[in-house]
Jmol script that loads the backbone (N, CA, C; Angstrom):
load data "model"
ATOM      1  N   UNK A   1     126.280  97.523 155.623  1.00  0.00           N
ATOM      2  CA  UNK A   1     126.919  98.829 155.533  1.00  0.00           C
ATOM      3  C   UNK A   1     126.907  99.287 154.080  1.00  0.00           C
ATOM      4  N   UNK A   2     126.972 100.408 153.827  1.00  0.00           N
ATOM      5  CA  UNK A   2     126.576 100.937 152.704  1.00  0.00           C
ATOM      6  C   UNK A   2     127.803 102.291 152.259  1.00  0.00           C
ATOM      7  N   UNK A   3     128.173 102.212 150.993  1.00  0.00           N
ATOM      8  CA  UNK A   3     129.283 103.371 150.945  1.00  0.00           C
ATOM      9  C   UNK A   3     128.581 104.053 149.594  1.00  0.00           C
ATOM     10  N   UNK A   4     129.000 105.527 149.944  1.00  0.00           N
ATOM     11  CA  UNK A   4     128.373 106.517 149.119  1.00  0.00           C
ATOM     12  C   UNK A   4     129.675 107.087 147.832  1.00  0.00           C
ATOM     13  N   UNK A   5     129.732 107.373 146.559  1.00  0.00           N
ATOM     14  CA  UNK A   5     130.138 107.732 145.724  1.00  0.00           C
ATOM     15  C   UNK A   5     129.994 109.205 145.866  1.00  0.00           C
ATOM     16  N   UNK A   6     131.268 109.873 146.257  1.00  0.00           N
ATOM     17  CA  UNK A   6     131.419 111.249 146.124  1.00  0.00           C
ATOM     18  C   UNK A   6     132.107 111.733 145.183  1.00  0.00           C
ATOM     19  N   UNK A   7     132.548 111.102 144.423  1.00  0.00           N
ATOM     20  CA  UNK A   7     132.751 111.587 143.093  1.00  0.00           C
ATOM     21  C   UNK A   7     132.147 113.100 142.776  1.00  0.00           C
ATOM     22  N   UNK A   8     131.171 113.095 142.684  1.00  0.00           N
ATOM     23  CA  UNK A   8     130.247 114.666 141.635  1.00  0.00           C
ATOM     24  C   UNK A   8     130.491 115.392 142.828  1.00  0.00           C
ATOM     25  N   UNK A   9     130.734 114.980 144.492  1.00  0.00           N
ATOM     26  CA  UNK A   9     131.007 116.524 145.111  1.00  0.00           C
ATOM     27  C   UNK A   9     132.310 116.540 144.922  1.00  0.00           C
ATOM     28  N   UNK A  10     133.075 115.282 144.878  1.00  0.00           N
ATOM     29  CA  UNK A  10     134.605 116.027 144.814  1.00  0.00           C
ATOM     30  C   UNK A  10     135.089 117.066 143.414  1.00  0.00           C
ATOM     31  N   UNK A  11     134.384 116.947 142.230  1.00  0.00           N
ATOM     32  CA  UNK A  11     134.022 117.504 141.370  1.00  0.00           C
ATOM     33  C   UNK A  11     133.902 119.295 141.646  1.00  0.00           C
ATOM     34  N   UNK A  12     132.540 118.703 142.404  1.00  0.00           N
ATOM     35  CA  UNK A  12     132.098 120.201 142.209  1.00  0.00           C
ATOM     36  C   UNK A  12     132.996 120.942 143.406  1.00  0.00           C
ATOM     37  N   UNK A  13     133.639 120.602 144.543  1.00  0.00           N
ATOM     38  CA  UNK A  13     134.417 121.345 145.263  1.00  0.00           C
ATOM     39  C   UNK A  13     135.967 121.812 144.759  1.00  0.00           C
ATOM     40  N   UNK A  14     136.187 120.755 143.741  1.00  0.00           N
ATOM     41  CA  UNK A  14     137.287 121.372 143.155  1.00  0.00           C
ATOM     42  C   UNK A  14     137.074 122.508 141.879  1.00  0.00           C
ATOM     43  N   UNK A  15     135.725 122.453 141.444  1.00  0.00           N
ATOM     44  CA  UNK A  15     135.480 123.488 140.497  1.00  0.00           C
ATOM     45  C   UNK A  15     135.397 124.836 141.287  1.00  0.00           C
ATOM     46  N   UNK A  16     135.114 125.041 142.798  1.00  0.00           N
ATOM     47  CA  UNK A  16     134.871 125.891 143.663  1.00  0.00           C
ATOM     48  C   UNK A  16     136.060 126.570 143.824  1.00  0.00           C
ATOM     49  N   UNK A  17     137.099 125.647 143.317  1.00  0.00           N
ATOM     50  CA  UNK A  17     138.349 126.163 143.799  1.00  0.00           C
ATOM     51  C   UNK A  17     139.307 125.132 144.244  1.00  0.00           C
ATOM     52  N   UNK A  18     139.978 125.546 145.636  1.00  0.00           N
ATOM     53  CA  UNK A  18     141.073 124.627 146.060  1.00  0.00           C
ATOM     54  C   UNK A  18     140.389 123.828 147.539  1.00  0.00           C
ATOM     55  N   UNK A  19     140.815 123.051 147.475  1.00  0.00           N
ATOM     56  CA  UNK A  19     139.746 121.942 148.631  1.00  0.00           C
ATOM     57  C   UNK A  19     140.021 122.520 150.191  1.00  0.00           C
ATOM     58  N   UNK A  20     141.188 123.594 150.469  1.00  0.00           N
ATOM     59  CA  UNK A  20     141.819 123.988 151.335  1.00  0.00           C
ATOM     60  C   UNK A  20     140.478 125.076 151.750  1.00  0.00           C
ATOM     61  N   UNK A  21     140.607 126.055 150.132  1.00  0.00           N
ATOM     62  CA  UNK A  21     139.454 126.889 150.570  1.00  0.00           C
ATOM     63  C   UNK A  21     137.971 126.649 150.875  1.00  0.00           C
ATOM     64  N   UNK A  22     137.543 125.773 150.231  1.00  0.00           N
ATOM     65  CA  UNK A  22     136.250 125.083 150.347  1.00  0.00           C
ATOM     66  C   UNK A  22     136.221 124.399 151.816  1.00  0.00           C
ATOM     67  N   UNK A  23     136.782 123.999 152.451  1.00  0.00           N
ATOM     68  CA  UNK A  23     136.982 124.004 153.619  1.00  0.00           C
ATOM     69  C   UNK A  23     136.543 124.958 154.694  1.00  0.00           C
ATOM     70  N   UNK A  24     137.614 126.101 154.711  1.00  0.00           N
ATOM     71  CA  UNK A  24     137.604 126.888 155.067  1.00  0.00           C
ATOM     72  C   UNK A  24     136.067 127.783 155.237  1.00  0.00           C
ATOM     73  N   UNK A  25     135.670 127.592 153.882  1.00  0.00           N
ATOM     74  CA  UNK A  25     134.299 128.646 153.467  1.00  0.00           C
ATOM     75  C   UNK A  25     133.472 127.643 154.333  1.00  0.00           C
ATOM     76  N   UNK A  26     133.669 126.275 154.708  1.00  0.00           N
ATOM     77  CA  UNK A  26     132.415 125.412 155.704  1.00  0.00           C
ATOM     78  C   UNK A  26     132.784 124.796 156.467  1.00  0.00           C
ATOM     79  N   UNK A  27     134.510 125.611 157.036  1.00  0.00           N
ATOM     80  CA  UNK A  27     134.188 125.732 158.581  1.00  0.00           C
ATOM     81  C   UNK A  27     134.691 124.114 158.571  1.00  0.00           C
ATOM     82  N   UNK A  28     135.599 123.406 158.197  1.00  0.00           N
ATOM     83  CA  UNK A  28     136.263 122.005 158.483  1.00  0.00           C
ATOM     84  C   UNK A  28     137.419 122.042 158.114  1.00  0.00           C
ATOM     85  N   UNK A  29     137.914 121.410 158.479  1.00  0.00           N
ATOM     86  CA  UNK A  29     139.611 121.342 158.172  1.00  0.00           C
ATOM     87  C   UNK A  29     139.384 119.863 156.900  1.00  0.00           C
ATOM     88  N   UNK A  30     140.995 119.976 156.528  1.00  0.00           N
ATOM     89  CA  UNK A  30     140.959 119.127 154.927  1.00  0.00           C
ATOM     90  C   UNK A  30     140.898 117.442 155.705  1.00  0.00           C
ATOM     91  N   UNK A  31     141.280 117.363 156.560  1.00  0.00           N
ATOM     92  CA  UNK A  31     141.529 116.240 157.421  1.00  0.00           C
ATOM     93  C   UNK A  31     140.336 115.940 157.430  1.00  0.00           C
ATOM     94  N   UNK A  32     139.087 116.465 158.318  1.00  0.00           N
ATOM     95  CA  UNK A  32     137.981 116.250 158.814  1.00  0.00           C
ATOM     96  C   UNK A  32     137.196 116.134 156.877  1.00  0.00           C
ATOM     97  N   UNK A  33     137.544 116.747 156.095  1.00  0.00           N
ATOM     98  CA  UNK A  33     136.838 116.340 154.911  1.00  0.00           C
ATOM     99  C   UNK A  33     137.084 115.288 154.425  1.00  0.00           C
ATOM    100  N   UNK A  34     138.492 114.572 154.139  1.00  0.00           N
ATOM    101  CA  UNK A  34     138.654 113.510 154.061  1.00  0.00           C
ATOM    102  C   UNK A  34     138.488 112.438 155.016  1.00  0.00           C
ATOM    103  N   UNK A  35     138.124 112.147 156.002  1.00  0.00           N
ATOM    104  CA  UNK A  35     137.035 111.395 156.978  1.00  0.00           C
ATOM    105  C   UNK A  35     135.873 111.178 156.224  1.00  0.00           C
ATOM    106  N   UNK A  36     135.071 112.480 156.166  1.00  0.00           N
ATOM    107  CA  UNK A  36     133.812 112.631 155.573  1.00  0.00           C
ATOM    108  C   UNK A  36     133.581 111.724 154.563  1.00  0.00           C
ATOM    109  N   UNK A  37     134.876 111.960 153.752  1.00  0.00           N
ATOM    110  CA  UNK A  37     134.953 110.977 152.327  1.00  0.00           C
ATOM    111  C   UNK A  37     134.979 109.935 151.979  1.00  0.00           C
ATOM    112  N   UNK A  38     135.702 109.729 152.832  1.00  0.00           N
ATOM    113  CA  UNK A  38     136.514 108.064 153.083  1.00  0.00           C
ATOM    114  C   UNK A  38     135.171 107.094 154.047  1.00  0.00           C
ATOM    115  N   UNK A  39     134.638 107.987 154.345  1.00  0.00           N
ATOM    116  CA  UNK A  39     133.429 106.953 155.535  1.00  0.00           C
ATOM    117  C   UNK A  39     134.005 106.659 157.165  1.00  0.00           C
ATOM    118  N   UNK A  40     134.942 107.453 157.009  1.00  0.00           N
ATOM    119  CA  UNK A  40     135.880 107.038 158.905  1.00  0.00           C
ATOM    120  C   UNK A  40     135.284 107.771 159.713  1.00  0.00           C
ATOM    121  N   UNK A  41     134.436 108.941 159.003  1.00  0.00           N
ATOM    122  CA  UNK A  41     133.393 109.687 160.128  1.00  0.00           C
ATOM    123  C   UNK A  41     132.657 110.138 159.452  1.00  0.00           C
ATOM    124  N   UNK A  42     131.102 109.581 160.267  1.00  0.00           N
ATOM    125  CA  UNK A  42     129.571 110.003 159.406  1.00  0.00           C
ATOM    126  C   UNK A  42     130.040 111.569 159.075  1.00  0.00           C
ATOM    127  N   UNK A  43     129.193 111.889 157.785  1.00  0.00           N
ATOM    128  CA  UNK A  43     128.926 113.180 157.591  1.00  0.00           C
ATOM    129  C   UNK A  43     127.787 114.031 157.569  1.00  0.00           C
ATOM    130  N   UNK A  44     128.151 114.750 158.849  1.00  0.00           N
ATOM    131  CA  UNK A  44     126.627 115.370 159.482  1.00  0.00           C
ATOM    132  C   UNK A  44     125.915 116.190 158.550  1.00  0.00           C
ATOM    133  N   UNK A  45     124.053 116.296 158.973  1.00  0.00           N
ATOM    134  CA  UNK A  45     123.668 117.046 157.984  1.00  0.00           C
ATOM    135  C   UNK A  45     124.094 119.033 158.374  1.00  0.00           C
ATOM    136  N   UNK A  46     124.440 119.372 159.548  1.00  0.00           N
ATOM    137  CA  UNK A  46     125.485 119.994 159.239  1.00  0.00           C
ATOM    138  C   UNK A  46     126.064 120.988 158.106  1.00  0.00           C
ATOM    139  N   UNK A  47     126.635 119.902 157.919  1.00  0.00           N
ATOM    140  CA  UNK A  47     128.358 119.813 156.727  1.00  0.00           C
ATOM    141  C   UNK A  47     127.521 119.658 155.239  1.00  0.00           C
ATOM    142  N   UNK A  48     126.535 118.700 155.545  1.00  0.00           N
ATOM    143  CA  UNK A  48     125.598 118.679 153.813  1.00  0.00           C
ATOM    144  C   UNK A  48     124.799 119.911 153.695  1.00  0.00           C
ATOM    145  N   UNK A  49     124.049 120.739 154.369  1.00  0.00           N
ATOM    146  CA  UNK A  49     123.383 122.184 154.537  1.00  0.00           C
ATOM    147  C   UNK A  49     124.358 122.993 154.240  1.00  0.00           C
ATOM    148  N   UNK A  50     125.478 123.507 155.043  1.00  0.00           N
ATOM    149  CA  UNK A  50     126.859 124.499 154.539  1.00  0.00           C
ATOM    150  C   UNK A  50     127.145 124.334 153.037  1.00  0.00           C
ATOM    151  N   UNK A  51     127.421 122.665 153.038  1.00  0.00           N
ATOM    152  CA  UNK A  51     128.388 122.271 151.868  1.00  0.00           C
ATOM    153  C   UNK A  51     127.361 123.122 150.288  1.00  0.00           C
ATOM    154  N   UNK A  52     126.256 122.924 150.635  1.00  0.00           N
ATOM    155  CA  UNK A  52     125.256 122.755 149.405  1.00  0.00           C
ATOM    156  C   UNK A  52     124.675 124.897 149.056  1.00  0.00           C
ATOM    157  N   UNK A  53     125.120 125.391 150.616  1.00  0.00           N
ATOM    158  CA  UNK A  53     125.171 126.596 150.166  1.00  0.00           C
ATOM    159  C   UNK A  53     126.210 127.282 149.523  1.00  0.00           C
ATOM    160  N   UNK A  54     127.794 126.864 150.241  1.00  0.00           N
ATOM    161  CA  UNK A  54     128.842 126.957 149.559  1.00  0.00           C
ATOM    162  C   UNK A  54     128.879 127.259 147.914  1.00  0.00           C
ATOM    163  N   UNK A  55     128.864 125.883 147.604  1.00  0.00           N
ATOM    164  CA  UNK A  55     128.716 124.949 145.915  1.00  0.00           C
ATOM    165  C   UNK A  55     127.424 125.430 145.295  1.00  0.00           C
ATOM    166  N   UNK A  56     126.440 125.913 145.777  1.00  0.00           N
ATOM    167  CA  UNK A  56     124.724 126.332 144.802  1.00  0.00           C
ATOM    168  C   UNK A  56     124.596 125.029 144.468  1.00  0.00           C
ATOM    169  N   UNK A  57     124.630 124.196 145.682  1.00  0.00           N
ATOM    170  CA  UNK A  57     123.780 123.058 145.489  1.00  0.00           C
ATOM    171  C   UNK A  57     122.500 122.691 145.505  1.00  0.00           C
ATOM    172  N   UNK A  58     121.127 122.796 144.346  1.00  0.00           N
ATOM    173  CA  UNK A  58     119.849 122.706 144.992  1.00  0.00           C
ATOM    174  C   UNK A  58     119.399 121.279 145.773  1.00  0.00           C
ATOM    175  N   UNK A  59     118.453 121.358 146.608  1.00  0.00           N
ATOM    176  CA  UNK A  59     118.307 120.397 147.112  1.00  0.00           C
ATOM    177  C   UNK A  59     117.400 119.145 146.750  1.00  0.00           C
ATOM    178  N   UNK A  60     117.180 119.667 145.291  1.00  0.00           N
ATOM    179  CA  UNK A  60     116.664 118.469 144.392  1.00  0.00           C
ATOM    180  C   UNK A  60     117.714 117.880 144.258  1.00  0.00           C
ATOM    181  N   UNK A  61     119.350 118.238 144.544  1.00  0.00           N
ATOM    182  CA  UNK A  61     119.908 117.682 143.845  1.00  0.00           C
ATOM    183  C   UNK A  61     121.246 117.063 144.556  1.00  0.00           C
ATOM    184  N   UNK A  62     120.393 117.201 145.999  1.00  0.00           N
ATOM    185  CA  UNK A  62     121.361 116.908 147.228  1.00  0.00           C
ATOM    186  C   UNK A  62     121.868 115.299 147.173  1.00  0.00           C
ATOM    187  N   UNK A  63     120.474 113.989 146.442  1.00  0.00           N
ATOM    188  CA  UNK A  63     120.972 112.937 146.576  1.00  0.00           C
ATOM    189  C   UNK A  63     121.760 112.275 145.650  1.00  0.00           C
ATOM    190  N   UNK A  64     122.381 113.347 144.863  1.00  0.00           N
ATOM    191  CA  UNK A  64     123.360 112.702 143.808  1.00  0.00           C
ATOM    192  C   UNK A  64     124.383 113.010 144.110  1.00  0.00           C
ATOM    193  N   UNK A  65     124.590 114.069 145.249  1.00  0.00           N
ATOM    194  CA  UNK A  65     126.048 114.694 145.595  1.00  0.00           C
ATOM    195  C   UNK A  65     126.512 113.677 147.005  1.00  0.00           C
ATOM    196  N   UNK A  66     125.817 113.608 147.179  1.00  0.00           N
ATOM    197  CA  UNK A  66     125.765 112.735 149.242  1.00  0.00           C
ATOM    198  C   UNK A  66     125.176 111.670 149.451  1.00  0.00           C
ATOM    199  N   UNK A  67     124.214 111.260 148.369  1.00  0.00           N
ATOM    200  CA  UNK A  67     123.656 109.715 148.929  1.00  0.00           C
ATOM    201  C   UNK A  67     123.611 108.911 147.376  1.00  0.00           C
ATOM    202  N   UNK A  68     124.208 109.023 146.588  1.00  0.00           N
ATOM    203  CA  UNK A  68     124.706 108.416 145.077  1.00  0.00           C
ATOM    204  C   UNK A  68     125.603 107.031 145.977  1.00  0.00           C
ATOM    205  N   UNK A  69     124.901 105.504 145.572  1.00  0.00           N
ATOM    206  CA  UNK A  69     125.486 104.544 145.991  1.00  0.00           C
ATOM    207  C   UNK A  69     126.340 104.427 145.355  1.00  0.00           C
ATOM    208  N   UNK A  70     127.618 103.732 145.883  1.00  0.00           N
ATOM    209  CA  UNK A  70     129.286 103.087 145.309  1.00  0.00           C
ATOM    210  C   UNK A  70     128.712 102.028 144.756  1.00  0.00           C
ATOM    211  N   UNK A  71     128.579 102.009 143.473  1.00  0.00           N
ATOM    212  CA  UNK A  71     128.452 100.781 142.786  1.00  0.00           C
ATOM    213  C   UNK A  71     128.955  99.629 143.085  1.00  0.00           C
ATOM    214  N   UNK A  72     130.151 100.059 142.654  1.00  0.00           N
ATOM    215  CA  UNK A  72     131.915  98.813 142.992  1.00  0.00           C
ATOM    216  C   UNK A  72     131.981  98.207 144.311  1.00  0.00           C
ATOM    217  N   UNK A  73     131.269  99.135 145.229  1.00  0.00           N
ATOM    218  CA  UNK A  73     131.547  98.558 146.927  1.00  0.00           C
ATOM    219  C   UNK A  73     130.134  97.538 147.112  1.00  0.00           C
ATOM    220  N   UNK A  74     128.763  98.418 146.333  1.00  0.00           N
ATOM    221  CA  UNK A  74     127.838  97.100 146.597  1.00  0.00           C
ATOM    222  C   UNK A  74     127.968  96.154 146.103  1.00  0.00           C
ATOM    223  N   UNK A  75     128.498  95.999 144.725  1.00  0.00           N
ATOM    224  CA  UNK A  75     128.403  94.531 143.737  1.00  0.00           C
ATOM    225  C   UNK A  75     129.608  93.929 144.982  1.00  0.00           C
ATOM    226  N   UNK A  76     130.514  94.240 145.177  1.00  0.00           N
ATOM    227  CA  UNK A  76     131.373  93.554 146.408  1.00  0.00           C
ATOM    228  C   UNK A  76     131.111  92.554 147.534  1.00  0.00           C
ATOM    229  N   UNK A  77     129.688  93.793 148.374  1.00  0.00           N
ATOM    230  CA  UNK A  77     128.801  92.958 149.339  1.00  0.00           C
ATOM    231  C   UNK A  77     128.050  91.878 148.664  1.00  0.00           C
ATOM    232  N   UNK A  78     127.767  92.144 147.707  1.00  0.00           N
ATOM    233  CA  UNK A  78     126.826  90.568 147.172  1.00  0.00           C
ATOM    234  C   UNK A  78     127.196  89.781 146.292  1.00  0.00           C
ATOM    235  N   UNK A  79     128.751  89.685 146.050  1.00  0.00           N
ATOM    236  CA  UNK A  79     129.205  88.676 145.685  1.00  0.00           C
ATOM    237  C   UNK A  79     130.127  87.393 146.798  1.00  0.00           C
TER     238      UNK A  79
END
end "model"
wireframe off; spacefill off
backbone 0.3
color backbone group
C-alpha cells in the first residue's frame, strides 16, 4: 500500500481560499475531502480533473499535487 503527500494541494486549496469554498466550487463536501486526504476513500480522477481546473492546475503538474509519495509512510514500510 502506498500513501500520497498532499501537502502542495492542501497548500494550494487554502491559497484558493477557504477549504469550505473550494469544496463547494468541486462539488464535495469538507468530509468527503478529508477522506480523499486521509486515504479512507480513493480519490477519483473525477475530483483530480475538477480539482486541477478549480486551482489552474497544469497537468504537467498534476503528479506533484496527487501522486507525490509520503516519504515518512514509505521509509516505515521498509523498515
Amino acid at each position: 500500500m502506498s500513501k500520497f503527500d498532499y501537502g502542495s494541494l492542501l497548500w494550494k486549496i487554502d491559497q484558493y481560499g477557504t477549504r469550505t469554498n473550494f469544496c463547494k466550487a468541486v462539488g464535495i463536501t469538507p468530509v468527503t475531502l478529508r477522506k480523499y486526504i486521509t486515504g479512507a476513500t480513493p480519490m477519483p480522477s473525477t475530483f483530480i480533473t475538477k480539482t486541477c481546473e478549480v486551482l489552474s492546475i497544469p497537468k504537467e503538474e498534476i503528479g506533484a499535487y496527487f501522486f507525490k509519495p509520503d516519504v515518512d509512510f514509505c521509509q516505515q514500510e521498509t523498515s
